[in-house]
MARVEX-552094 format. One line per field, with one value per atom (N, C-alpha, C): residue number from 1; chain; atom name; y, z, x. Coordinates in Angstrom, 2 decimals. Each point is the difference from the previous one (the first is absolute). Layout:
MARVEX-552094
num: (NUM,...)
chaine: (A,...)
atome: (CA,...)
y: (Y,...)
z: (Z,...)
x: (X,...)
This chain:
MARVEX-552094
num: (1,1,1,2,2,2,3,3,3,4,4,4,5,5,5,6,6,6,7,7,7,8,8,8,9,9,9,10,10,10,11,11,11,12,12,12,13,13,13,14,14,14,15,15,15,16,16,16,17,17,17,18,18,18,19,19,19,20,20,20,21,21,21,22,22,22,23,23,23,24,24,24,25,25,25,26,26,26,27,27,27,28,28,28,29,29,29,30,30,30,31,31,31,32,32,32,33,33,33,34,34,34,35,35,35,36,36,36,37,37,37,38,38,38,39,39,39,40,40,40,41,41,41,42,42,42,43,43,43,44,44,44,45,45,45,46,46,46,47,47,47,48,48,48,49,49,49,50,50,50,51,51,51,52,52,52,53,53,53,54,54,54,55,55,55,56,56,56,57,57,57,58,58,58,59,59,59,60,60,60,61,61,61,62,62,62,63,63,63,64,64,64,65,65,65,66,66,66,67,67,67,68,68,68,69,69,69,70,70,70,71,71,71,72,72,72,73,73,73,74,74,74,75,75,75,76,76,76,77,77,77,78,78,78,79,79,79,80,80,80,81,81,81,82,82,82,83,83,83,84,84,84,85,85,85,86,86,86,87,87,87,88,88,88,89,89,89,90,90,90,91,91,91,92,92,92,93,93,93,94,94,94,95,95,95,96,96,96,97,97,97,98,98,98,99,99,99,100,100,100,101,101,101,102,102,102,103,103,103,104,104,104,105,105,105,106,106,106,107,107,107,108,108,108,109,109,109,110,110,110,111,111,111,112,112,112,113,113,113,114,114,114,115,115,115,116,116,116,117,117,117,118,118,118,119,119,119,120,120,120,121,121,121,122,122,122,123,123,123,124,124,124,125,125,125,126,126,126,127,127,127,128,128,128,129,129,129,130,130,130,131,131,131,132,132,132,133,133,133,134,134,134,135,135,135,136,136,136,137,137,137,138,138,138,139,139,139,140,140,140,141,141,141,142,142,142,143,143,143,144,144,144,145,145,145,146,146,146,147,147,147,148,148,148,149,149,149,150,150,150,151,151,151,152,152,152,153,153,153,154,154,154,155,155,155,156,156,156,157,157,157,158,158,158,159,159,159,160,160,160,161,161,161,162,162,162,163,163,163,164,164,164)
chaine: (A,A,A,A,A,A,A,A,A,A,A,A,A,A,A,A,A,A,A,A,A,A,A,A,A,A,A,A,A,A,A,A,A,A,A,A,A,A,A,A,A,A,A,A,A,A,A,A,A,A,A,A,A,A,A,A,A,A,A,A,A,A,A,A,A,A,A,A,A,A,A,A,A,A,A,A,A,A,A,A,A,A,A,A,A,A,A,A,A,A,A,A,A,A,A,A,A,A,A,A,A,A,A,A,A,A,A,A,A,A,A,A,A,A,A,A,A,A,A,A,A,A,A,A,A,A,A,A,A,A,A,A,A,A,A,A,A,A,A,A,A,A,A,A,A,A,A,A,A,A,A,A,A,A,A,A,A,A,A,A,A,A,A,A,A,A,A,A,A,A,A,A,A,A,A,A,A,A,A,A,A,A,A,A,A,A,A,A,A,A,A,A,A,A,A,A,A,A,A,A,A,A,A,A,A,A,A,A,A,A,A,A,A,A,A,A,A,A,A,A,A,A,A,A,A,A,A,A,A,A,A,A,A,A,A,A,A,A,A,A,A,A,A,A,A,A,A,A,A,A,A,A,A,A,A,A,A,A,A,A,A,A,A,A,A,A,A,A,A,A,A,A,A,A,A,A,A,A,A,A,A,A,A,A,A,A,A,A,A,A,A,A,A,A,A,A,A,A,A,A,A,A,A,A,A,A,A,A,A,A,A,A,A,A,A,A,A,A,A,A,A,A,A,A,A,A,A,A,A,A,A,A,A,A,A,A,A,A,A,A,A,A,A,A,A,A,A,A,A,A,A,A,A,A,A,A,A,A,A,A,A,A,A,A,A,A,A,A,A,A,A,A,A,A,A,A,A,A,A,A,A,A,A,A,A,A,A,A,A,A,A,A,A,A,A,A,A,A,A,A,A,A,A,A,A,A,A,A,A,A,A,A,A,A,A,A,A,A,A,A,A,A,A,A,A,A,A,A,A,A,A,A,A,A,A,A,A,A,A,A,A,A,A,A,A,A,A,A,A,A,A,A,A,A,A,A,A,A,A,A,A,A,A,A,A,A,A,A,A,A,A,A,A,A,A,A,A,A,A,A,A,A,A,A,A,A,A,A,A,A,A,A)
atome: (N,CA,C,N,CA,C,N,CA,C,N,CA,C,N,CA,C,N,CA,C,N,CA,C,N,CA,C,N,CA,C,N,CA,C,N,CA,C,N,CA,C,N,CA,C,N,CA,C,N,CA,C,N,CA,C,N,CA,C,N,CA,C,N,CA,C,N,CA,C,N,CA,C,N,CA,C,N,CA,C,N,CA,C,N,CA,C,N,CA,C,N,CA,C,N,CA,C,N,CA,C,N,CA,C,N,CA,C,N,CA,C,N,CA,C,N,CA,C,N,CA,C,N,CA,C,N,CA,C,N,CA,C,N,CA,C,N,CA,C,N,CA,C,N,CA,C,N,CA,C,N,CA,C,N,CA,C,N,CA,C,N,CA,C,N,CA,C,N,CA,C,N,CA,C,N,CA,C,N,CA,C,N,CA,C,N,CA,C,N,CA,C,N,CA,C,N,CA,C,N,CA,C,N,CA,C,N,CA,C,N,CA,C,N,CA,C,N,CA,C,N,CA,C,N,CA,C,N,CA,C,N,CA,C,N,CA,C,N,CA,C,N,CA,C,N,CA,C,N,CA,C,N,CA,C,N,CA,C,N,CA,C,N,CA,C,N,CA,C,N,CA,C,N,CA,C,N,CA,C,N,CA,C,N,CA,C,N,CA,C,N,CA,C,N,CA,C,N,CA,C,N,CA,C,N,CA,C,N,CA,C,N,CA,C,N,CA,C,N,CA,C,N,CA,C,N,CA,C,N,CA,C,N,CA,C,N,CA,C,N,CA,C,N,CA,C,N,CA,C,N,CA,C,N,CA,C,N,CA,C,N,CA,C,N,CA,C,N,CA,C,N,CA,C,N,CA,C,N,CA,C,N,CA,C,N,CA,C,N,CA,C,N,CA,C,N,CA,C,N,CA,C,N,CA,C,N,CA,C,N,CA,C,N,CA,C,N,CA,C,N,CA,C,N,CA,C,N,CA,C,N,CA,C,N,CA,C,N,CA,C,N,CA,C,N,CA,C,N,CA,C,N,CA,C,N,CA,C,N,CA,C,N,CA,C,N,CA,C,N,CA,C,N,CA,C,N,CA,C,N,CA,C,N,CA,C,N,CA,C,N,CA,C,N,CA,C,N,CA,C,N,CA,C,N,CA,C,N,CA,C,N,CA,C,N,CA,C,N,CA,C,N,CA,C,N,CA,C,N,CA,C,N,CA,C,N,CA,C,N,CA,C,N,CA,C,N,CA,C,N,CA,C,N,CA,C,N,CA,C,N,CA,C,N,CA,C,N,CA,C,N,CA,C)
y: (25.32,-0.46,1.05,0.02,1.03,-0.73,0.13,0.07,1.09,-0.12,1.44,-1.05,-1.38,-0.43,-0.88,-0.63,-0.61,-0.86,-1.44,-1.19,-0.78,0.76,-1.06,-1.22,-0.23,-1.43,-1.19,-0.98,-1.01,0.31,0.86,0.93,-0.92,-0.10,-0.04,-1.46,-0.83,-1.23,0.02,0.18,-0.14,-0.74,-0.68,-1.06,0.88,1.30,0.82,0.88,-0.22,1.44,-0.27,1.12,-0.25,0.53,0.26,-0.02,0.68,0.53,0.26,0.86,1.01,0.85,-0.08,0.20,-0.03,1.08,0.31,1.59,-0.12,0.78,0.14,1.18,-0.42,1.05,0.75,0.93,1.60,0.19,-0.80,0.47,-0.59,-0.64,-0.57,0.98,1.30,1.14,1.03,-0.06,0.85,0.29,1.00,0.65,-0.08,0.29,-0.12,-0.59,-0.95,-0.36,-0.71,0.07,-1.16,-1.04,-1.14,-1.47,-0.61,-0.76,-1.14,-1.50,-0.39,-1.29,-1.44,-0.71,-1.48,-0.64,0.66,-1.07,1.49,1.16,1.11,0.76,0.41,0.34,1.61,1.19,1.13,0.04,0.44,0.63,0.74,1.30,0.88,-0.05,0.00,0.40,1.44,-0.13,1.29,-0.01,0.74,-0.25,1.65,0.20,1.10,0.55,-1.19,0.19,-1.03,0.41,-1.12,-1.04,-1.20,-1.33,-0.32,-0.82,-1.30,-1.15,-0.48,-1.21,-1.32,-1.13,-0.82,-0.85,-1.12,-1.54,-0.72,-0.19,-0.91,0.54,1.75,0.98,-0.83,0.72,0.32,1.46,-0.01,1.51,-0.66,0.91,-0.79,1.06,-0.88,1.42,0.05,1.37,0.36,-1.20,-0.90,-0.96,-1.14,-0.52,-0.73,-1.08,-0.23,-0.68,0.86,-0.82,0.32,-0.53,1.00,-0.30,0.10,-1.07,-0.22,0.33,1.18,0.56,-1.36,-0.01,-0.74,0.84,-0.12,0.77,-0.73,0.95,-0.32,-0.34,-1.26,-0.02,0.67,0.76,0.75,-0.36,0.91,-0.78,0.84,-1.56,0.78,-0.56,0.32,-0.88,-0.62,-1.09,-1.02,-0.19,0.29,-0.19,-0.93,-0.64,-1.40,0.45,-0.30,-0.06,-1.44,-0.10,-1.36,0.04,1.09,0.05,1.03,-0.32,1.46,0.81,-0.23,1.63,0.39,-0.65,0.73,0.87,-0.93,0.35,1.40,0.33,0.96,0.84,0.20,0.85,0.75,-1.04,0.19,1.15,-0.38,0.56,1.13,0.36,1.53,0.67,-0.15,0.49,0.59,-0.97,0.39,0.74,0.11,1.11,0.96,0.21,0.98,1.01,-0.45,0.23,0.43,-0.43,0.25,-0.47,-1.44,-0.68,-1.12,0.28,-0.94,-1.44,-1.31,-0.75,-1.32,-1.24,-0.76,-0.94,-0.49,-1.73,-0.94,-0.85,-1.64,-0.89,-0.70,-0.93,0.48,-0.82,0.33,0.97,0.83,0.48,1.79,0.96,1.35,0.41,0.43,0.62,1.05,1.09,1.13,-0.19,1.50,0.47,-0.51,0.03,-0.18,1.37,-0.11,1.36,-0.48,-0.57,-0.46,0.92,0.89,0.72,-0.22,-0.25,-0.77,-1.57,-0.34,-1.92,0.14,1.12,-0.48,0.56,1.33,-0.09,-1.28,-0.79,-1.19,-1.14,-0.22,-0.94,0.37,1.54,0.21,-0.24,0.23,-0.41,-1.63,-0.87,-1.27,-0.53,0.69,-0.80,-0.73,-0.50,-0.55,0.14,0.91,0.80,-0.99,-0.26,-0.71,1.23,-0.24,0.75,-0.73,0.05,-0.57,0.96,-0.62,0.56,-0.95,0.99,0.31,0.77,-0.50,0.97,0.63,1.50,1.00,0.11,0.13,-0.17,0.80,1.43,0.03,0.72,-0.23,0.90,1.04,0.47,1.99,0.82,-0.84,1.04,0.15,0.70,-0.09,1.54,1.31,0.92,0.06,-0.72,0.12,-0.04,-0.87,0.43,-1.17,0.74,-0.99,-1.56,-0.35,-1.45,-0.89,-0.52,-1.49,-1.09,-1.17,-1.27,-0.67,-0.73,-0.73,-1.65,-0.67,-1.25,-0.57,-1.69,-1.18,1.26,-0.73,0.32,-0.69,-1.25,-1.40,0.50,0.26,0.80,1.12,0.80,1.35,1.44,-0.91,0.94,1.26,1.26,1.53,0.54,0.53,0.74,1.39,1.06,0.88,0.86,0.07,1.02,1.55,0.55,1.46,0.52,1.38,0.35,1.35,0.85,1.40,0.91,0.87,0.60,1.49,-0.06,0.94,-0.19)
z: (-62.58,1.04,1.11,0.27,1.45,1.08,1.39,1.16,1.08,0.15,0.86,1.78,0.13,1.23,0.23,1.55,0.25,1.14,-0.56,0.39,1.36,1.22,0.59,0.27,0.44,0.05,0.91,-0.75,0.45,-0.16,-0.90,0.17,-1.89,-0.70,-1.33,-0.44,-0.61,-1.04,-0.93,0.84,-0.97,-1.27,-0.51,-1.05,-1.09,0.68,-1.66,-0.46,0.87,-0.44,-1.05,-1.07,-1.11,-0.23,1.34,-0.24,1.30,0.38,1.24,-0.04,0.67,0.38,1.11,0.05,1.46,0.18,1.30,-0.17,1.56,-0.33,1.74,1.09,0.90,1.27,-0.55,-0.19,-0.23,-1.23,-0.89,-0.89,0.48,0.66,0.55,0.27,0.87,0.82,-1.24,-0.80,-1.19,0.20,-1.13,-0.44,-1.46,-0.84,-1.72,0.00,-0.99,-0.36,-0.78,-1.60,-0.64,-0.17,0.23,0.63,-1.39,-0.17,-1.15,0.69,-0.29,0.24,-0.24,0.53,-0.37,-0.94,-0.83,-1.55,-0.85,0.66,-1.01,-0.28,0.42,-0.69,1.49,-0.69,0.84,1.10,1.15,1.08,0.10,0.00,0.76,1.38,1.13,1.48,-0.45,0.57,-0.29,1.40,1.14,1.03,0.62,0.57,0.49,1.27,1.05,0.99,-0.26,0.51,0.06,0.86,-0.45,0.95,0.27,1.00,-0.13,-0.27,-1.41,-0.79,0.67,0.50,0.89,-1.09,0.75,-0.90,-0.34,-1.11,-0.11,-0.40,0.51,-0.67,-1.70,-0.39,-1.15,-0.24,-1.77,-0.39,-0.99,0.47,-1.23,-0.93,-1.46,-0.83,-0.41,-0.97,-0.55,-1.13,-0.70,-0.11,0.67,1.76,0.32,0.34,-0.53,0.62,1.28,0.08,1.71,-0.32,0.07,0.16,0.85,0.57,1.79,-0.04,1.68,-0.13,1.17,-0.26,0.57,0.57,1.23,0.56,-0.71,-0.62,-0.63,1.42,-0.21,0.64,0.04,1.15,0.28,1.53,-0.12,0.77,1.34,1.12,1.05,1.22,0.70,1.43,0.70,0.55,0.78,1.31,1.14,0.83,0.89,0.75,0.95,1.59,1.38,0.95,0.28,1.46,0.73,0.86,0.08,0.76,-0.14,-0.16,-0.10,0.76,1.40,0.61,-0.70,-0.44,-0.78,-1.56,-0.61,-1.10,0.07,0.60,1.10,0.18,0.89,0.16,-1.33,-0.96,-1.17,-1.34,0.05,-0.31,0.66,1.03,1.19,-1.14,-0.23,-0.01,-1.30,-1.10,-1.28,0.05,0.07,0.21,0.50,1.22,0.98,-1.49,-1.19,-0.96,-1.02,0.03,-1.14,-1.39,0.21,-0.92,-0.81,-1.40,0.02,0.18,0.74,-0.02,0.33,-0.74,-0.22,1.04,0.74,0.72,-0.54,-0.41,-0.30,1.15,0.47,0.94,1.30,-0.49,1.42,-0.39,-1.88,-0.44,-0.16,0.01,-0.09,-1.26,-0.93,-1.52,-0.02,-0.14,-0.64,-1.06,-0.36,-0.81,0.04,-0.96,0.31,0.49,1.21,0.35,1.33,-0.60,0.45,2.08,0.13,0.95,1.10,-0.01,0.26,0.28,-0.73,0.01,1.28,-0.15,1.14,1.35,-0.34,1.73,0.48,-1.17,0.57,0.09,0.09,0.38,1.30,0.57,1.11,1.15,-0.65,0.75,0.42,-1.26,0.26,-0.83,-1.14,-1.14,-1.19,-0.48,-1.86,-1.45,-0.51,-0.96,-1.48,-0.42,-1.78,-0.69,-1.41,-1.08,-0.94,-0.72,-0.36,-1.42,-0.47,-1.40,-0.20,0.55,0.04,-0.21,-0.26,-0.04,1.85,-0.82,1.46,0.29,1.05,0.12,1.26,0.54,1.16,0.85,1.02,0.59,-0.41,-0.32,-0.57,1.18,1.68,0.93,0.44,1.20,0.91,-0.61,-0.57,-0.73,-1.47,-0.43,-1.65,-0.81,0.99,-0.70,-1.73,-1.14,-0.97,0.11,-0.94,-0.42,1.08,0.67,0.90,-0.18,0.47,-0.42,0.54,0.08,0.30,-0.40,0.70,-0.10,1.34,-0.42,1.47,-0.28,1.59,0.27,0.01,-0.61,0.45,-0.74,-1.64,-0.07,-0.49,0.28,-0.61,1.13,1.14,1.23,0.25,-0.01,0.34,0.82,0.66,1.45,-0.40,0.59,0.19,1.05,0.76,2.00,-0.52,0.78,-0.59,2.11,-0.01,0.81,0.06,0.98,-0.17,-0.02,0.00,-0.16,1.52,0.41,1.01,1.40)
x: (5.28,-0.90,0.00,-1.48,0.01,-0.86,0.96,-0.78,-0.19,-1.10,-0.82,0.03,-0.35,-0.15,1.05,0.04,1.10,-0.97,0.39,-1.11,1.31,-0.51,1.15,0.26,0.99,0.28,-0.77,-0.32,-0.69,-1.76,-0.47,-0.93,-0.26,0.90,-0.75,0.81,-0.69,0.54,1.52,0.92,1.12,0.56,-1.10,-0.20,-0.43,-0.81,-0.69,1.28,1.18,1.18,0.13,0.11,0.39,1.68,0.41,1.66,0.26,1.71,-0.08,1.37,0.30,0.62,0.77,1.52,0.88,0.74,-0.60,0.45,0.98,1.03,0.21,-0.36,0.27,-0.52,-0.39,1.29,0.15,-1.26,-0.20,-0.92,-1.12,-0.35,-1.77,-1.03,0.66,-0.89,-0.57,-0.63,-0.39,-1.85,0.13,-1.34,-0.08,1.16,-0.32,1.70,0.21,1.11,-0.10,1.01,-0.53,1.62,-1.20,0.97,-0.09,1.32,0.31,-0.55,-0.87,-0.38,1.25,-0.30,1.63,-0.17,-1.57,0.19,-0.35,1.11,0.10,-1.12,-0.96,-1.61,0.62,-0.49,-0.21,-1.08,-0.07,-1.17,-0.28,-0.93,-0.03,-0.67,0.62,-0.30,-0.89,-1.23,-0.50,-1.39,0.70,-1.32,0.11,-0.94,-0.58,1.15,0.31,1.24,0.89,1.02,1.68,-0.88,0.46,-0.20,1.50,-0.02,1.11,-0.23,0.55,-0.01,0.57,-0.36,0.28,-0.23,1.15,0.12,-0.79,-0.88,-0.87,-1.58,0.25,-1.49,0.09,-1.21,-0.46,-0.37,0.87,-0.56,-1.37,-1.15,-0.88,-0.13,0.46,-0.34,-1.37,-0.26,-1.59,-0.45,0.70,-0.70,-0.20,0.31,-0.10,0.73,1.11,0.90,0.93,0.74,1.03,1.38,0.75,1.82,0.02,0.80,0.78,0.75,0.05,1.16,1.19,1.32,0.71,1.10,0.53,0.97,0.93,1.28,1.25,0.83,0.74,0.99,1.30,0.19,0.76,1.24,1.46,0.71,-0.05,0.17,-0.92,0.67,0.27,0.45,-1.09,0.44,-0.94,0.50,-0.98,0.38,-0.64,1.06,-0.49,0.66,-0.84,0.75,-0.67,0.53,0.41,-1.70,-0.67,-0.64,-1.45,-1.14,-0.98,0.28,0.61,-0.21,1.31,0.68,1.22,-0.20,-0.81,-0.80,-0.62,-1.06,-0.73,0.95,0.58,0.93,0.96,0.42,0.54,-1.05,-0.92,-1.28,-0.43,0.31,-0.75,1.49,0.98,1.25,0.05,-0.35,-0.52,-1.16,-0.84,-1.22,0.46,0.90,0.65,-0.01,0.91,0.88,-1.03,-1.42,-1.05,0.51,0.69,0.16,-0.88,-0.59,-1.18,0.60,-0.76,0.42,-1.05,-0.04,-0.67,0.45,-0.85,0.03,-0.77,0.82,-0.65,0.46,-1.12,0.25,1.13,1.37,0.94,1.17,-0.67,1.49,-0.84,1.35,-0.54,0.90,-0.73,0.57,-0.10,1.43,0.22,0.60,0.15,1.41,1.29,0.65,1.13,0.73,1.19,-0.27,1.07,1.19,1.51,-0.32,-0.02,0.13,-0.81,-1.39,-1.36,0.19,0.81,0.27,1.07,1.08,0.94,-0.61,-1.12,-0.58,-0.84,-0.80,-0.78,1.19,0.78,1.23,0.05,0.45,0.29,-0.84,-1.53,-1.17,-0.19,0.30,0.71,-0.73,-0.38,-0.83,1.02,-0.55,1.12,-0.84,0.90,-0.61,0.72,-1.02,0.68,-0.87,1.06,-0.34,-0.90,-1.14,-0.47,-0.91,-0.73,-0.60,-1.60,-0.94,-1.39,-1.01,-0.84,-0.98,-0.28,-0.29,0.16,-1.64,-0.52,-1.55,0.16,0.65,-0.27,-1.40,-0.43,-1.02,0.06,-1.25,-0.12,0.05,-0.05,-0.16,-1.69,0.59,-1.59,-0.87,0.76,-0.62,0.00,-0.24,0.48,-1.31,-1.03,-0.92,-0.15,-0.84,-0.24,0.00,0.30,-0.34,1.00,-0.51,0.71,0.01,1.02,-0.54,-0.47,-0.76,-1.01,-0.06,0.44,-0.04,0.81,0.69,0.47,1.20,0.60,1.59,0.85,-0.58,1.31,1.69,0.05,0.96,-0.17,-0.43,0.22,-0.71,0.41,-0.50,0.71,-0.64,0.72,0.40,1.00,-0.17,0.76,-0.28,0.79,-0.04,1.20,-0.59,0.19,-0.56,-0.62,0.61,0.11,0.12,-0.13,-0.33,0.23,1.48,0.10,1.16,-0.53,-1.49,-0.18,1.21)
């Protein structure tokens, strides 16, 4: 099977997939790659520029159906404070760092990344270890494919700053 386009999310009928793919982070950002589908059948990724593959796209292949792609759950720290401006602040700190990192609702998801967990403690956050799918913001220059849909859970942030 080959796909040339990438149908984003909330954009196409997830009922026509004819199977679906979980890829993590590190492998989402592509241009040609060929992916093992979860009921075993080959892909070829085959597009003109690298996209970033987000939870829930569709690859549509040349005959017409669509494999969903699904972020693999991966192990990740979760972070909670007592407070948004604490949150906020916890978040300027991670970006400080140009760490990708996802917000849902009142929680901020990275990496796991032991060293990072004990500076957001000190800041006065509480970091659990946990195992998810990783979905973070691509960033304010990155350019290509974005997502597009609600934020109730799967809302993005990432602080960007200069270095001038």
């Amino acid at each position: 099977m080959r796909s040339g386009e990438i149908l984003p999310a909330g954009s196409w009928d997830e009922a026509v997939a004819v199977d679906q793919v979980s890829i993590d982070f590190d492998r989402r950002f592509r241009r040609r790659i060929l992916f093992v589908t979860d009921g075993g059948r080959n892909v070829l990724l085959d597009l003109p520029q690298a996209v970033r593959l987000r939870h829930g796209d569709g690859l549509k292949l040349e005959d017409g159906g669509v494999v969903r792609v699904l972020a693999r759950p991966e192990k990740l720290l979760e972070i909670h404070a007592h407070s948004d401006a604490e949150l906020v602040r916890i978040a300027w700190h991670l970006g400080n760092r140009h760490l990708p990192v996802q917000l849902i609702r009142d929680r901020i998801r990275i990496r796991v990344d032991h060293v990072i967990g004990e500076m957001v403690e000190l800041l006065g956050g509480h970091v659990e270890e946990i195992e998810a799918p990783f979905d973070p913001e691509a960033g304010a220059y990155a350019g290509g494919h974005h997502h597009h849909g609600d934020d109730d859970d799967d809302g993005h942030v990432h602080a960007h700053h200069s270095h001038d």
